[in-house]
C-alpha positions in Angstrom: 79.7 -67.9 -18.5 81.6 -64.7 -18.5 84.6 -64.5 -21.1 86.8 -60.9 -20.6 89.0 -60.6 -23.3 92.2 -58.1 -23.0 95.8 -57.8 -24.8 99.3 -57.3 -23.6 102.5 -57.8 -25.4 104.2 -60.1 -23.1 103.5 -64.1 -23.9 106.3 -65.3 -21.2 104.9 -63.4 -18.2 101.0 -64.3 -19.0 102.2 -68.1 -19.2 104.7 -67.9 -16.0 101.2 -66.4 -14.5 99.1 -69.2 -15.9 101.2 -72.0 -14.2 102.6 -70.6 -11.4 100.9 -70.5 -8.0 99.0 -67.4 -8.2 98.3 -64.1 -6.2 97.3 -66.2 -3.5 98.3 -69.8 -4.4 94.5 -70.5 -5.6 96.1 -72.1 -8.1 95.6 -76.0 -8.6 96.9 -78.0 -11.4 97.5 -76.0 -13.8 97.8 -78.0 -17.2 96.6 -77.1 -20.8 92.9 -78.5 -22.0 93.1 -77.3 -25.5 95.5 -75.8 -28.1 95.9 -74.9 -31.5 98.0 -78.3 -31.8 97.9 -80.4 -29.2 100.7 -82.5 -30.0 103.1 -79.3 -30.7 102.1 -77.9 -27.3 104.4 -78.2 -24.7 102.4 -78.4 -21.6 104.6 -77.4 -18.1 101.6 -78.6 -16.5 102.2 -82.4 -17.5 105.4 -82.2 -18.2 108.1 -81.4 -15.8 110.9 -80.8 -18.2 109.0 -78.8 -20.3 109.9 -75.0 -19.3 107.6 -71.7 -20.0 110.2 -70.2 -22.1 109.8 -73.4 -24.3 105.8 -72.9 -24.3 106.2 -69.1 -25.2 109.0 -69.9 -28.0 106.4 -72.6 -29.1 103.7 -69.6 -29.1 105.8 -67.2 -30.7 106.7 -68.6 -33.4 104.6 -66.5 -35.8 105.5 -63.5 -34.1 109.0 -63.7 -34.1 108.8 -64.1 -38.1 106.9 -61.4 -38.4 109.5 -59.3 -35.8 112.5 -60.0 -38.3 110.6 -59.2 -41.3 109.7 -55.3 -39.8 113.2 -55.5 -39.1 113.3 -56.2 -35.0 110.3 -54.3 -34.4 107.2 -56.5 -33.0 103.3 -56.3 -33.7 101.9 -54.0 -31.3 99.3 -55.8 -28.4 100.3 -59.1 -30.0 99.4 -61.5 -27.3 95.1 -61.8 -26.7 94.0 -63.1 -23.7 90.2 -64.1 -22.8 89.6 -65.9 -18.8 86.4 -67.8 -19.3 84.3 -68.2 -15.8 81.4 -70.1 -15.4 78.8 -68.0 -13.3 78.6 -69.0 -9.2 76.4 -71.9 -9.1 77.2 -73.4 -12.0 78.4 -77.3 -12.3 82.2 -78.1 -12.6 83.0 -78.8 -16.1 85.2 -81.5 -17.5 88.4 -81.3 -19.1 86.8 -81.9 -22.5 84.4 -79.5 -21.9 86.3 -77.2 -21.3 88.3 -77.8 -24.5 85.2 -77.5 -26.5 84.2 -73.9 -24.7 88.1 -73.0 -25.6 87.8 -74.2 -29.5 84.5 -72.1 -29.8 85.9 -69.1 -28.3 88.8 -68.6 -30.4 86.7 -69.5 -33.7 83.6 -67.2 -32.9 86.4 -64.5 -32.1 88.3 -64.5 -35.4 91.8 -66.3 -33.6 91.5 -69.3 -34.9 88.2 -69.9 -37.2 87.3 -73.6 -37.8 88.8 -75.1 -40.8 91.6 -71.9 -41.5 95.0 -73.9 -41.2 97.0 -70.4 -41.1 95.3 -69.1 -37.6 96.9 -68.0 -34.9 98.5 -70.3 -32.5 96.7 -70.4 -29.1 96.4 -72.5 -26.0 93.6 -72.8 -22.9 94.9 -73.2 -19.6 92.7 -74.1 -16.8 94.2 -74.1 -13.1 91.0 -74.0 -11.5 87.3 -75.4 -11.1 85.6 -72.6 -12.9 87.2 -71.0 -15.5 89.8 -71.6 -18.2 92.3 -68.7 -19.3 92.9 -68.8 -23.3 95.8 -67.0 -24.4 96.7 -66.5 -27.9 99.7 -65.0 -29.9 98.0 -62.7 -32.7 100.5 -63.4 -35.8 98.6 -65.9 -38.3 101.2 -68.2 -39.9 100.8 -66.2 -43.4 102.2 -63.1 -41.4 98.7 -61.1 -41.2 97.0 -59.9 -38.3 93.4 -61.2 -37.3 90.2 -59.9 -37.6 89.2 -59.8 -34.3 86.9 -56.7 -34.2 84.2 -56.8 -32.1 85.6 -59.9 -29.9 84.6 -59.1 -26.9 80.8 -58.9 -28.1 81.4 -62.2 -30.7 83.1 -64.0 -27.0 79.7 -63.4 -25.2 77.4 -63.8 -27.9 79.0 -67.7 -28.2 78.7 -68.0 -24.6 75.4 -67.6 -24.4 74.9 -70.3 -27.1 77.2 -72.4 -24.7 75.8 -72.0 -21.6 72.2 -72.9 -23.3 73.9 -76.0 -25.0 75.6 -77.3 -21.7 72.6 -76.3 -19.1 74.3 -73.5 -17.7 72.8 -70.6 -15.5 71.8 -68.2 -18.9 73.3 -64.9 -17.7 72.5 -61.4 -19.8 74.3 -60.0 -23.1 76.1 -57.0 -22.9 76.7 -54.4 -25.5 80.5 -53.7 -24.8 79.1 -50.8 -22.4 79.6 -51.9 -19.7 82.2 -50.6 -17.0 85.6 -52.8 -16.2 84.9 -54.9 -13.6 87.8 -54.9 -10.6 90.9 -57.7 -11.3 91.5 -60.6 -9.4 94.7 -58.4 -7.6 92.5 -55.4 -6.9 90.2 -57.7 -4.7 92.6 -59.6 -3.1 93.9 -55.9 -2.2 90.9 -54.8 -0.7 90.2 -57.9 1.2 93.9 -57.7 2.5 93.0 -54.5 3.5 89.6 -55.0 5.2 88.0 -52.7 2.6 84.1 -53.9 1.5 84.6 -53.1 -1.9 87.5 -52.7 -4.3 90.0 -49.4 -5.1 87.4 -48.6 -8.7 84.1 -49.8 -7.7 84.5 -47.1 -4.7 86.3 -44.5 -7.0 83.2 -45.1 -9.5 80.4 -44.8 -7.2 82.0 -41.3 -5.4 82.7 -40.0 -9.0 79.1 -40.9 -10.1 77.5 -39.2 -7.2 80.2 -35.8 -7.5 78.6 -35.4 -10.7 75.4 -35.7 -10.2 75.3 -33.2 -7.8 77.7 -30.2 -9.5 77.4 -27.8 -11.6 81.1 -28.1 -13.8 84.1 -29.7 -14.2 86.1 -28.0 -12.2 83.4 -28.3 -9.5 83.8 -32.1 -10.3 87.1 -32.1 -9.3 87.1 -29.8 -6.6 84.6 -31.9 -4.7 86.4 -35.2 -5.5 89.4 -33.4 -3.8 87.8 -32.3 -0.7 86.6 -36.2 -0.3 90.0 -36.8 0.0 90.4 -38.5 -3.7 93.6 -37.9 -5.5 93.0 -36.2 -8.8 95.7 -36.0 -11.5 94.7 -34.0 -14.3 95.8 -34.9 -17.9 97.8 -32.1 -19.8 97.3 -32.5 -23.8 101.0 -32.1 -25.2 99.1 -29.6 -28.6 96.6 -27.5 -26.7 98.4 -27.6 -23.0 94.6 -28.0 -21.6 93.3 -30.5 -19.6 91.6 -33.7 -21.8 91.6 -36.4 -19.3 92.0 -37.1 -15.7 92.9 -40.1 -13.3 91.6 -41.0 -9.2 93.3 -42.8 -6.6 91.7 -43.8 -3.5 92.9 -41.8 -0.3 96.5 -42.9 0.4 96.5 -45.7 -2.5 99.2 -45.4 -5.4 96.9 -46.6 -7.8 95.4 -44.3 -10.3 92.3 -45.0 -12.5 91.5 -43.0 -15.4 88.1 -41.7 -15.5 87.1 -44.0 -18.9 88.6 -47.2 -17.1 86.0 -45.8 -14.2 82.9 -46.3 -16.5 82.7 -45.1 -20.3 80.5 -41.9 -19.4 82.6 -40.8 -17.1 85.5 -39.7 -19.1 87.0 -36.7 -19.2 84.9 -36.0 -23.2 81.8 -37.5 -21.9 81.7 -35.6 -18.2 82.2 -31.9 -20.4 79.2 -32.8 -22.5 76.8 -33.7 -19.4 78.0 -30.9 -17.4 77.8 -27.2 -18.0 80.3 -24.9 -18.7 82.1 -22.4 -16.2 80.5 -19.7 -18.2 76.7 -21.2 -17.3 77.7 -22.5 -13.9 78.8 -19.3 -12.9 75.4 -17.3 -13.4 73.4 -16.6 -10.3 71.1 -19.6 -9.5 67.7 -18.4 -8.8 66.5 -19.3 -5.3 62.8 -20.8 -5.1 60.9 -19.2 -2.4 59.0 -22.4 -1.7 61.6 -24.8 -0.4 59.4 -27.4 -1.8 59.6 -26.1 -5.6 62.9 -28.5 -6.1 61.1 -31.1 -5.2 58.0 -30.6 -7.0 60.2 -29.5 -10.1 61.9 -32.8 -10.1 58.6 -34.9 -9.5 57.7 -32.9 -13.0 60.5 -33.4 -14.9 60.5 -37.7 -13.7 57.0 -37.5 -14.9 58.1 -35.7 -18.6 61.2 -38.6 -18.8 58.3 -40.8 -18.7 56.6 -39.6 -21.5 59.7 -39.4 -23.4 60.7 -43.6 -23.3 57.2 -44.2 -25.2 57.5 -41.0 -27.4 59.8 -43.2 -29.8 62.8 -41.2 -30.1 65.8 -43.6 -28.8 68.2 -40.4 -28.3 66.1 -38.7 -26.5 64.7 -41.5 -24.2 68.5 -42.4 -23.8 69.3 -39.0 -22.3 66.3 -38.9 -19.8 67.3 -42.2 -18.9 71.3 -40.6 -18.0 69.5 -37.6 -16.5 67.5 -40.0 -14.1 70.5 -41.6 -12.7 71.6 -38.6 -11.3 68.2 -37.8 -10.2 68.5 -40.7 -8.5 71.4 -39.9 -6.7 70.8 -36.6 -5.8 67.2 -38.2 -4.5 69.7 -40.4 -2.1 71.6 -37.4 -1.0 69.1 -35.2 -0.8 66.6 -37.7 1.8 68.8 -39.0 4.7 67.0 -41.4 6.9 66.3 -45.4 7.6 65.5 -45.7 3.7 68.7 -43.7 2.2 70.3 -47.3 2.1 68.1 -48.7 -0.3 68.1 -45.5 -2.1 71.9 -45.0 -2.6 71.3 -48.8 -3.9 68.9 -48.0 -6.1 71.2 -45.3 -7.9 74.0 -47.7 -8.4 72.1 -50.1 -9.8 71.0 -48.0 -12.2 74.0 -46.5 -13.1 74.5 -49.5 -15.3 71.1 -48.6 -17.1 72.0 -44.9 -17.7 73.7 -46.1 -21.0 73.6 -48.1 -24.0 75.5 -48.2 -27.5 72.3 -45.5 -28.2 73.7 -41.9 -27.5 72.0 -39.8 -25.7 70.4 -36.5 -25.9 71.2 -34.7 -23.1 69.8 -31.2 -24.1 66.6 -32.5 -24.3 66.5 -33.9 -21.0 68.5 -30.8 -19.7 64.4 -29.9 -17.4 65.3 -32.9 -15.5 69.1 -32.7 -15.2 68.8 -29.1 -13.9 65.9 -30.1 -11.5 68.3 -33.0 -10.3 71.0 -30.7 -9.1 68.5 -28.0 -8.0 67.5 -31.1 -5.7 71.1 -30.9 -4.1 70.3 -27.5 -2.5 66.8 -28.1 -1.3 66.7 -26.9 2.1 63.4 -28.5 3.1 62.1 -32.3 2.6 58.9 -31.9 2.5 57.3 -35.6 3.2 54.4 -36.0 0.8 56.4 -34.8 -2.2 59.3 -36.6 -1.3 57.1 -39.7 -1.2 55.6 -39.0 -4.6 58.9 -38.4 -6.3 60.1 -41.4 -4.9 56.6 -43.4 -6.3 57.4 -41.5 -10.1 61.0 -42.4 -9.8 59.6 -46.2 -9.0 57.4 -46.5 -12.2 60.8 -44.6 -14.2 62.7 -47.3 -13.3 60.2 -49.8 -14.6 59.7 -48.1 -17.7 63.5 -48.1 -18.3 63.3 -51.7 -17.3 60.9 -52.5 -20.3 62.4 -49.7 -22.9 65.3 -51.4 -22.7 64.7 -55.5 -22.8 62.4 -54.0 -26.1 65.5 -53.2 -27.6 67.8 -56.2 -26.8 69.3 -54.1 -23.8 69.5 -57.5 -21.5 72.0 -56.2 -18.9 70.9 -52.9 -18.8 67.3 -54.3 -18.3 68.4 -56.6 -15.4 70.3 -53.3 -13.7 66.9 -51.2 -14.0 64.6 -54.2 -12.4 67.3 -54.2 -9.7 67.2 -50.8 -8.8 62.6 -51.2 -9.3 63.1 -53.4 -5.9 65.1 -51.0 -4.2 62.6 -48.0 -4.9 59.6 -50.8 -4.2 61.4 -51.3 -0.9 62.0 -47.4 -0.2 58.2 -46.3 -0.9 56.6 -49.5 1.0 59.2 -47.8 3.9 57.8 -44.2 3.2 54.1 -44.5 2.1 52.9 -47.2 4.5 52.8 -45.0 7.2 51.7 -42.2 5.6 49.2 -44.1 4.1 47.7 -45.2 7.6 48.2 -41.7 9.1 45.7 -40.1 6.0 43.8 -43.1 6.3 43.1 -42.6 10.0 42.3 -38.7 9.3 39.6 -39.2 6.9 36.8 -37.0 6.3 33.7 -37.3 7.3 31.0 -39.5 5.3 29.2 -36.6 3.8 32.8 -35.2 2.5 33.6 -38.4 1.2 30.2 -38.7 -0.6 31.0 -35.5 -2.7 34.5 -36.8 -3.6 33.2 -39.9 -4.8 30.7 -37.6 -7.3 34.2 -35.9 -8.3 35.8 -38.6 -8.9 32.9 -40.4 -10.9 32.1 -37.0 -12.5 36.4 -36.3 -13.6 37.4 -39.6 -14.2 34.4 -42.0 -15.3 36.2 -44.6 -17.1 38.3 -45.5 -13.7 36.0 -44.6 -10.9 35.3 -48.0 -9.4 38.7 -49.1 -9.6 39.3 -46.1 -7.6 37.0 -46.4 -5.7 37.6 -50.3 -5.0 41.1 -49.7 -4.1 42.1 -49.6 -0.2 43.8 -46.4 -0.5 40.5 -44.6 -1.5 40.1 -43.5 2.1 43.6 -41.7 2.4 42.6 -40.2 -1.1 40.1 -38.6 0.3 41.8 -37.3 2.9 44.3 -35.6 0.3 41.4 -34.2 -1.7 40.6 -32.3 1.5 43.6 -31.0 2.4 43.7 -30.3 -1.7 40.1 -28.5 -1.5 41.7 -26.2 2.1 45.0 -25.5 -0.5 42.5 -23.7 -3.1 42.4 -26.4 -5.2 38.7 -27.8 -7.3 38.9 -31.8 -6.1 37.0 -32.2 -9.2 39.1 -30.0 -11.4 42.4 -31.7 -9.7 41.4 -35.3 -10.5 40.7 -34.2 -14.4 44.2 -32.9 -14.2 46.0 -35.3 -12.8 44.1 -38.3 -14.4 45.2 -36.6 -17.6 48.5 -36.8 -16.7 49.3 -40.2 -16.6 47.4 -43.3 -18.0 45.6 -45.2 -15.0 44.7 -48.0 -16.8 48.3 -49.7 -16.4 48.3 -48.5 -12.5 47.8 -51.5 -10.1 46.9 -49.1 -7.3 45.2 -45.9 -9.2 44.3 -44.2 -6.2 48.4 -44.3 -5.0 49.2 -42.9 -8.4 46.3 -39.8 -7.8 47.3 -39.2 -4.2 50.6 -38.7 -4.5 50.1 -36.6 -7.5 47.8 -34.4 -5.9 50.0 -34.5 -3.0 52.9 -32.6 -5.6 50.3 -29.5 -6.6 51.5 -26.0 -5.0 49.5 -25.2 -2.5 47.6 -22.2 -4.2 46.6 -20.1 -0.9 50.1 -20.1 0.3 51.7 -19.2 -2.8 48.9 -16.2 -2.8 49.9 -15.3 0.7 53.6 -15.3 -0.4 52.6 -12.8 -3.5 51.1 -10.5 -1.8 54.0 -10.6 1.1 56.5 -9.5 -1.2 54.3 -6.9 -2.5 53.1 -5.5 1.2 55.3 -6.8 3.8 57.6 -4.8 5.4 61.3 -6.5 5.6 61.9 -6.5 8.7 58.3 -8.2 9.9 57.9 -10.6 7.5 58.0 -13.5 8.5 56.8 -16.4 6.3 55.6 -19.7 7.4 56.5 -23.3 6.2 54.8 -23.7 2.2 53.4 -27.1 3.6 51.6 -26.0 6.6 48.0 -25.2 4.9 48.3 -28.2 2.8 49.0 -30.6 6.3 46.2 -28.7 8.1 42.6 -30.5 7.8 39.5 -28.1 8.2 38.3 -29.8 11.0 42.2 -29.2 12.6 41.7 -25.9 11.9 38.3 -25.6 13.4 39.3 -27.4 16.6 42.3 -25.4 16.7 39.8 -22.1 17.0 
């Protein structure tokens, strides 16, 4: 049951809405359930003589008082409106029930609290199968104004209790965070026009994955632009600087301001996530291993998970907003059959980047910076690709649990959604991979010794290891590892250390793909002693994941 609550200031045009055909003449029988007084109620619905401007006189009673006491002027936002839906699947409800959801709204909400005899005057008008529309005038009768702070969160908090009461699908809480969901006209719009989403879910998405990729405002803008996106920057009338912005869809009149987009991605919010000209505007050192992005942002995923357990909500809250645009950037940055489940995976998530916590973006500035860095990787190098995508697969469970621990229901719900799509994109990725290392494992006396390293670096979880069916393609890594330079038994200490096994369903997955993110020591060697030596012009240097593809046998056969 999802109630929406909004305010306006015109009670005659909400009502000629209510019981008039709608947008698309869905409406059917439109007649009043419940009301402040059902016997002082005009209903148009019931009542054929009875006219709207009657109803709204009826409703505005209060108002108008007050309007001649300030001398002609009226309250401000004076009429409260609150659509109540049940969810789809849900059973029809009756008239009376109906009227009981309706009389437990407006008291939960401060409109008309059981028992006060001075509340404001309200009716609930349902004109079709699934929802009700209460609409309410917000003058009590002794000429004050009601408390109704925090409505929207008192609205769904007695929902829940309603839809438990009445045997109703139990959806999740919110925690007023959540983005404006498209109106009634914006989808008939889009389906009029054959579009697959409505005018601000698509503005939201672009403007979410514009800036996770740049590197300043005016970048976010300029991009926006060159996507074809109307921008119309804000003008402060004091400062004469820019301090908001609005985006209309190519060739579409309608404008959405960046805060009616999604709270975080407001004009404030966007200039505190992203850097300043100043910053953005000093050279960018360029990584002379095209896989050093990715390895940095496998790092930094890894760090972000340390931080949800390290017990510091701010923090936590700001690797959480960092790894949405990691996310993204992971999308845009690794085309191919699984990008699809990818790009669903970051919007998903986008509704567990935030929470009523605020975040600490400086301290998750490692993996913000090694998110965009991620934008300019020229290389995808598969193995690391693979294991960032496995690290961003346990982030997203870990932000799944941090937040139902904290009463974060929707934000939980978005995070599990987004777990499946990563579960789906590494099942796409590793599998094969999996096979192909599988296939190219060492011989039995190689495999001997790594089962001593293993058993000698990480006792405690060396038959689990050992037990698990990717043991074989483990030891196919640990000898690529050993040809990179690498100790095998050194490696596995490290790497064990790194991340607690004893949670992992598949410990040797969580080892090999870590091992599969260590620099390949021999090649970064090789590229030292280049630049030293090397003349310019005969230098040329080969790809940083060569050696660490290349089994010894491969290289013996290859001789």
């Amino acid at each position: 049951m999802v109630p929406d609550v909004s305010t306006g200031s015109d009670t005659r045009g909400l009502i000629n809405y209510l019981f008039g055909p709608g947008r698309r003449d869905e409406h059917t029988d439109p007649h009043i359930v419940a009301a402040w007084d059902m016997a002082g109620a005009p209903d148009p619905g019931r009542n054929p003589e009875t006219t709207y401007t009657q109803l709204a006189k009826r409703l505005d009673h209060h108002v108008d008082l007050r309007t001649r006491e300030l001398g002609g002027k009226k309250p401000p936002k004076h009429v409260w409106h609150c659509p109540v839906r049940t969810a789809p699947g849900d059973r029809y409800l009756t008239d009376t029930e109906w009227a009981e959801v309706a009389h437990r709204v407006v008291a939960a909400t401060g409109i008309a609290p059981e028992g006060d005899d001075q509340a404001c005057r309200w009716i609930a008008v349902r004109h079709a199968d699934d929802h009700i529309h209460i609409l309410a005038t917000t003058v009590r009768a002794d000429g004050r104004r009601p408390r109704t702070n925090r409505d929207g969160w008192r609205a769904q908090k007695e929902c829940r209790k309603i839809e438990a009461e009445f045997g109703l699908r139990q959806l999740k809480s919110g925690d007023l965070t959540a983005p404006k969901t498209p109106t009634g006209a914006e989808r008939a719009k889009a389906e009029r026009l054959g579009q697959e989403t409505p005018a601000r879910e698509w503005l939201r998405e672009r403007a979410y994955e514009v800036a996770a990729a740049v590197r300043s405002i005016d970048d976010y803008f300029t991009v926006l632009s060159s996507l074809g996106i109307q921008v119309k920057p804000r003008i402060s009338a004091k400062t004469g600087e820019v301090d908001g912005y609005s985006l209309a869809a190519p060739g579409d009149t309608i404008f959405f301001g960046g805060s009616k987009l999604a709270p975080d991605l407001s004009y404030k919010r966007l200039c505190e996530r992203l850097p300043t000209q100043e910053v953005a505007d000093r050279p960018q050192p360029v990584a002379s291993d095209p896989a050093e992005p990715w390895r940095r942002t496998e790092t930094a995923a890894r760090t972000a998970l340390a931080a949800l357990d390290a017990g510091d909500d701010a923090i936590a809250q700001g690797h959480l907003d960092a790894f949405a645009d990691t996310l993204h950037n992971l999308a845009r940055a690794a085309p191919g059959p699984h990008q699809a489940e990818l790009q669903a995976a970051a919007q998903a998530f986008n509704r567990a980047r935030r929470s009523a916590i605020r975040a600490d973006r400086q301290a998750a500035a490692e993996l913000q910076q090694a998110a965009r860095e991620l934008t300019q990787a020229s290389n995808i190098p598969g193995g690391l690709a693979i294991a960032l995508i496995f690290t961003a697969l346990h982030l997203a469970r870990a932000a799944a649990k941090w937040h139902q621990q904290r009463g974060h229901e929707q934000q939980a719900a978005a995070a599990e959604e987004a777990c499946r799509h990563l579960q789906e994109t590494y099942r796409q990725t590793a599998e094969p991979v999996l096979a192909d290392l599988t296939r190219r494992a060492p011989r039995r006396a190689a495999a001997r010794r790594f089962e001593a390293d293993v058993r000698a670096a990480i006792p405690d979880q060396a038959d689990r290891i050992l037990a698990d069916p990717s043991w074989p393609a483990l030891t196919t890594t640990l000898a690529r590892a050993e040809t990179a330079g690498h100790s095998p038994r050194r490696l596995l200490a490290e790497v064990a250390a790194s991340r607690e096994l004893n949670t992992a369903e598949r410990p040797a997955d969580v080892l090999n793909w870590r091992i599969a993110a260590q620099p390949n020591r021999r090649a970064q060697a090789a590229r030292t002693s280049s630049t030293r030596h090397t003349t310019p012009a005969a230098w040329a240097p080969q790809p940083a994941t060569a050696a660490v593809n290349e089994q010894p046998a491969d290289r013996r056969r290859r001789r």
